[in-house]
C-alpha distance (Angstrom), angle and dihedral (degrees) to the residues before:
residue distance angle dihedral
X1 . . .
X2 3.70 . .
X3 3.69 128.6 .
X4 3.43 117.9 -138.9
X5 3.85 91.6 -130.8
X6 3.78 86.6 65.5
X7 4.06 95.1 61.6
X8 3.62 128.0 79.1
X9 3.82 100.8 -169.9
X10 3.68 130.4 -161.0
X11 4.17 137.4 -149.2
X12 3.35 118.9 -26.1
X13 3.70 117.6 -102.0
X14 3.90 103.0 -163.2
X15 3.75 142.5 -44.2
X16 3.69 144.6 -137.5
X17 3.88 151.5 168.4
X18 3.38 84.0 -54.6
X19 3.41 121.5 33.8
X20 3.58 146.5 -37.0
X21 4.24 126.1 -100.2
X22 3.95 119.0 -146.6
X23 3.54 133.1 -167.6
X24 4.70 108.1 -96.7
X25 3.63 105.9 -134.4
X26 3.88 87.7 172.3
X27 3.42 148.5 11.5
X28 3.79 119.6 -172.0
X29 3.93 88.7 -13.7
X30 3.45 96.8 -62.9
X31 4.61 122.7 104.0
X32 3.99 100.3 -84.9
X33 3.81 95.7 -148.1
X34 4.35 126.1 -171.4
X35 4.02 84.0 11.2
X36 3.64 130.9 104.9
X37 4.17 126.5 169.8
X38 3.51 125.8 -126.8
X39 4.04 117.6 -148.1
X40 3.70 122.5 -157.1
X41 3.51 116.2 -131.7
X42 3.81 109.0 -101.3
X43 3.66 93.0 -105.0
X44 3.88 97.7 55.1
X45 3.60 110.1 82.7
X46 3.65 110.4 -162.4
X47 3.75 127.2 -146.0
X48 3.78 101.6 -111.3
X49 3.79 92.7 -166.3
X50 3.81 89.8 55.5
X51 3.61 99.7 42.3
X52 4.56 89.6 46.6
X53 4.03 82.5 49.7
X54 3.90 95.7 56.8
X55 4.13 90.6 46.3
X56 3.73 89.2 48.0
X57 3.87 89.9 46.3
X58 3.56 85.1 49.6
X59 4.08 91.4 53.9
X60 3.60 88.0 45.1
X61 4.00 98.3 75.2
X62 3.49 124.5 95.5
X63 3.91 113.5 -118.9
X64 3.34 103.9 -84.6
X65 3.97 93.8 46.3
X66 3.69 95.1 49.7
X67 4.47 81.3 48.2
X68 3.90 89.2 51.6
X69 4.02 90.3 45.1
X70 3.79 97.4 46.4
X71 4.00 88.1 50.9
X72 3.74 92.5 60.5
X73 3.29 106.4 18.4
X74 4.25 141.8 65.3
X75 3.80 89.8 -152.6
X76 3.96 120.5 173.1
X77 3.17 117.0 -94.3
X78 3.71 108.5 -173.0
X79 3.82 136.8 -21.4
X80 3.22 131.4 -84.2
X81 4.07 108.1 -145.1
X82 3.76 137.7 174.8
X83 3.39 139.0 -162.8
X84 4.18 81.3 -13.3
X85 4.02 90.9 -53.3
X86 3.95 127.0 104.8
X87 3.72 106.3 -109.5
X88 4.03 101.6 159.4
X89 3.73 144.1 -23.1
X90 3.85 132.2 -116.2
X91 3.76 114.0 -125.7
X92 3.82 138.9 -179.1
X93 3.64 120.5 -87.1
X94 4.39 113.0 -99.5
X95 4.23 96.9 -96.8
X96 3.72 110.9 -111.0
X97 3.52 118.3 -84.4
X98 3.61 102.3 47.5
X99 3.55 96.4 105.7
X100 3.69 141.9 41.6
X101 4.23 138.9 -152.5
X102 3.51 126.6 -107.1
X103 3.84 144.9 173.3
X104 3.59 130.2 -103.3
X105 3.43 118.8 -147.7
X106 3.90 94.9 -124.5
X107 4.18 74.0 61.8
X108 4.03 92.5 -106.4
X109 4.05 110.1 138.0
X110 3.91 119.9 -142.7
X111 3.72 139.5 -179.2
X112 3.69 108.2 -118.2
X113 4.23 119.0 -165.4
X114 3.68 110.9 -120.8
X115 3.54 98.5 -114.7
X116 3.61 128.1 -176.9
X117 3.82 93.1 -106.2
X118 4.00 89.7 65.2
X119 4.42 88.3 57.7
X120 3.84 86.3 52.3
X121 3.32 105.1 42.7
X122 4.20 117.3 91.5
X123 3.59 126.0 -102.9
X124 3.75 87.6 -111.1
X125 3.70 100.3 64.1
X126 3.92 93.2 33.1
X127 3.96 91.2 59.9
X128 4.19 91.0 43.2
X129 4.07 80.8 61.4
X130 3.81 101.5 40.0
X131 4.54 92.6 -115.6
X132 4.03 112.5 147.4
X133 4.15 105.5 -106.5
X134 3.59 114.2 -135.4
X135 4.00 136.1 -140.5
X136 3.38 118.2 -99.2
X137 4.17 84.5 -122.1
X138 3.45 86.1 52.8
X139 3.95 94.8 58.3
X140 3.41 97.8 40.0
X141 4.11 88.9 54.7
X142 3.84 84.6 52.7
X143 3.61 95.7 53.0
X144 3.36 93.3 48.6
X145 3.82 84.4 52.1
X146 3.19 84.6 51.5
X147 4.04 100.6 52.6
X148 3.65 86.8 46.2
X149 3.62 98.0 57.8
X150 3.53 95.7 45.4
X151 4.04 93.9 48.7
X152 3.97 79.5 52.1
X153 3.79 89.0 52.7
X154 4.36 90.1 44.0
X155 3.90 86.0 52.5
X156 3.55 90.0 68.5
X157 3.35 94.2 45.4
X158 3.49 96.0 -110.8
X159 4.29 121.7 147.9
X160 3.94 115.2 -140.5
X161 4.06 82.8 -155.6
X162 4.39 95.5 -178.7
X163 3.49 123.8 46.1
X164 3.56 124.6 -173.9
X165 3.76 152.2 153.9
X166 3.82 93.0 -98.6
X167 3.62 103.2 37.5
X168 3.66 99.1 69.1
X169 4.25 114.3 65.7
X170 3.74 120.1 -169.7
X171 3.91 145.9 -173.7
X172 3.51 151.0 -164.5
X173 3.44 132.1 -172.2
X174 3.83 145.8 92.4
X175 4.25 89.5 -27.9
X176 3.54 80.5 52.7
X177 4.12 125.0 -139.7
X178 3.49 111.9 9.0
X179 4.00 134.6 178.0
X180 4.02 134.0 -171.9
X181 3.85 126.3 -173.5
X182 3.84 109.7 -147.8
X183 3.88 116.7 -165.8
X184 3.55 97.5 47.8
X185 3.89 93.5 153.2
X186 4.02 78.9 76.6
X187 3.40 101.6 60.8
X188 4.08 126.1 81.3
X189 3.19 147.2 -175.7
X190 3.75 126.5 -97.1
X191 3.81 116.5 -88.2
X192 3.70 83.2 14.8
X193 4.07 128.6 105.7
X194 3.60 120.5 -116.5
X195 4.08 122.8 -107.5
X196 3.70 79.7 -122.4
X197 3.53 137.6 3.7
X198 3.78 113.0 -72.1
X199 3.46 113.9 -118.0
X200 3.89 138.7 -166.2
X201 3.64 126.4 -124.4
X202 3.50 122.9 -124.2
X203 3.87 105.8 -85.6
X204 3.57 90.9 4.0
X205 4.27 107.2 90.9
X206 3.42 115.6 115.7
X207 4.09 105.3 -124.1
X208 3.82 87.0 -137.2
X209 4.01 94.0 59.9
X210 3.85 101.3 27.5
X211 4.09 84.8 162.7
X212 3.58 112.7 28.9
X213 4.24 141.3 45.3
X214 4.01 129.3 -128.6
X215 3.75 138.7 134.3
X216 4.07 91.9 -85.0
X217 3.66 85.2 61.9
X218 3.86 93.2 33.9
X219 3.94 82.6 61.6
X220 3.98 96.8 53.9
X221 3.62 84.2 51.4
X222 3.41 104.2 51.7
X223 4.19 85.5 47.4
X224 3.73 89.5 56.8
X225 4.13 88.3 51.4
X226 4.07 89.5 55.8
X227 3.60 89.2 42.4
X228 4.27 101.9 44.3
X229 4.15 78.8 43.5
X230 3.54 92.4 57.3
X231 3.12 115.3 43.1
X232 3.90 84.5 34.9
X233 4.13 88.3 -124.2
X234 3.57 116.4 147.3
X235 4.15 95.9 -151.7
X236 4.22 104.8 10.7
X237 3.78 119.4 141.6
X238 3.44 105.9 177.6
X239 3.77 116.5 93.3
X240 3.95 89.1 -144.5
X241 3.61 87.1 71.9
X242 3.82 93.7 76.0
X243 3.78 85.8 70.4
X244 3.83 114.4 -171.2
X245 3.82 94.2 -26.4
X246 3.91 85.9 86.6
X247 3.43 101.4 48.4
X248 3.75 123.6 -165.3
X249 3.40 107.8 -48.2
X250 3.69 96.2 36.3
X251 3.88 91.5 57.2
X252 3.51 91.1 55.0
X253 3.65 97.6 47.2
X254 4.01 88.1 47.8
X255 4.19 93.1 53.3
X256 4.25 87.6 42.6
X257 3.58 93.0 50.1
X258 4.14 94.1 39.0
X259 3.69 95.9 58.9
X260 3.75 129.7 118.0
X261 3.42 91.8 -133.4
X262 4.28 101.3 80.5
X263 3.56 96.6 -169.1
X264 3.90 89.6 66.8
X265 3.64 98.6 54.9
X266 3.41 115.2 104.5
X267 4.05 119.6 -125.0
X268 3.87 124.5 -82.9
X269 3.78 87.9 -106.9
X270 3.40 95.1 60.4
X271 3.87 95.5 83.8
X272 3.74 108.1 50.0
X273 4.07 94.0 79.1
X274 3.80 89.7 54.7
X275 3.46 97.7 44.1
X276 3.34 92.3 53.0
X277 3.68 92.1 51.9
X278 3.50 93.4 48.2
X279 3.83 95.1 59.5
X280 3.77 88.7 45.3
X281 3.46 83.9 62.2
X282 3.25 105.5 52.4
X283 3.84 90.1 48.7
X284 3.72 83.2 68.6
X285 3.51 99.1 43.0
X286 3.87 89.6 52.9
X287 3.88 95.1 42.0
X288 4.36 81.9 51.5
X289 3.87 84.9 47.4
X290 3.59 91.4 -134.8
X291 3.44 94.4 120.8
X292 4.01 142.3 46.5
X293 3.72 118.6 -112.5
């Protein structure tokens, strides 16, 4: 744990329902770099047991499973406490390139987060507002990041719980595909009570568990994140939508893992292969030049 005493934070870096995360100049005295601390909003109260359970879960890897966590993930790292009561949690810093700079109009530049609403949104709207488009190769590779990381996160028997459109960060580039979960203080482990209660986005609740979170409902969530990416449609649930981006196999994976019924869905690991595939193909199509990017 951390006391708050022992943290001299810096400028706030955003906010939301929940909280608000700031900038750690120091922790104990000493430069507090690649951390940040998120504070809950005074009328959240966190569960302290849950939130000291998913740092020591996080301590309990080996080396290489804490490496393949930290890559995807903005897990908690310790607690933040005051006056002997949870108030926050210090987490790791977003890696670099998961965001991007842009103009205002007024002429002011910012660094925007590359969140999963930018990867859904059409070309259209992205080039109105000055945000890099993407390939469709390159968002099928990032979903099938994407699938990957949260299969990793299922074999631990963890539960994403909320999914949303700016929860999820993504990349491309020379390191190639690259996912990050933000939120991380939301998710739990199974058996386990959340740090707070587990909500559902707008849009986002899986009709079979209108009032509760697990990896059957993770999975119809993470379907409706490869479909709204592509068939670039901020609130579609119809696996038809996806049109011939999906392809064959793709289709059928989106109307398994879309139906009511959760024991017919297929598992979160399921996808990665044929995403993959998918963006090879496209590669080919483009290289052919039969085919839009």
């Amino acid at each position: 744990m951390v006391d708050a005493t022992d943290v001299e934070e810096g400028p706030e870096l955003g906010r939301g329902g929940q909280g608000r995360v700031t900038t750690l100049r120091k922790l104990m005295g000493r430069p507090a770099d690649g951390v940040v601390v998120k504070r809950y909003n005074p009328q959240v109260v966190p569960n302290a047991a849950a939130l000291t359970r998913l740092v020591s879960w996080r301590r309990s890897l080996d080396v290489q499973q804490r490496q393949q966590l930290d890559a995807v993930a903005c897990w908690p790292l310790s607690v933040l406490v005051e006056r002997g009561r949870a108030v926050g949690t210090v987490l790791p810093l977003v890696p670099a390139g998961f965001g991007f700079w842009t103009g205002t109009p007024s002429g002011i530049r910012r660094f925007v987060l590359n969140e999963l609403q930018f990867l859904v949104a059409g070309r259209h709207l992205l080039r109105r507002r000055g945000i890099p488009e993407t390939t469709t190769a390159d968002r099928l590779r990032i979903l099938a990041t994407f699938t990957e990381a949260v299969a990793l996160l299922h074999g631990h028997d963890v539960v994403l719980g909320d999914l949303s459109l700016k929860n999820l960060l993504w990349r491309t580039g020379d390191e190639g595909p690259g996912i990050f979960l933000l939120d991380c203080d939301g998710l739990r482990l199974e058996g386990t009570d959340p740090v707070t209660p587990q909500s559902n986005s707008p849009s986002w609740a899986d009709p079979a568990f209108p009032a509760t979170q697990n990896q059957q409902s993770d999975a119809y969530k993470v379907a409706l994140v490869v479909l709204r990416t592509l068939a670039r449609d901020f609130h579609t649930h119809d696996a038809g939508t996806a049109g011939p981006t999906a392809g064959p196999e793709l289709t059928s994976l989106l109307r398994s893992s879309l139906r009511r019924n959760p024991e017919a869905r297929p598992s979160v690991s399921a996808w990665t292969g044929p995403l993959r595939s998918r963006a090879e193909a496209f590669d080919q199509i483009r290289k052919e030049g039969a085919f839009p990017a």
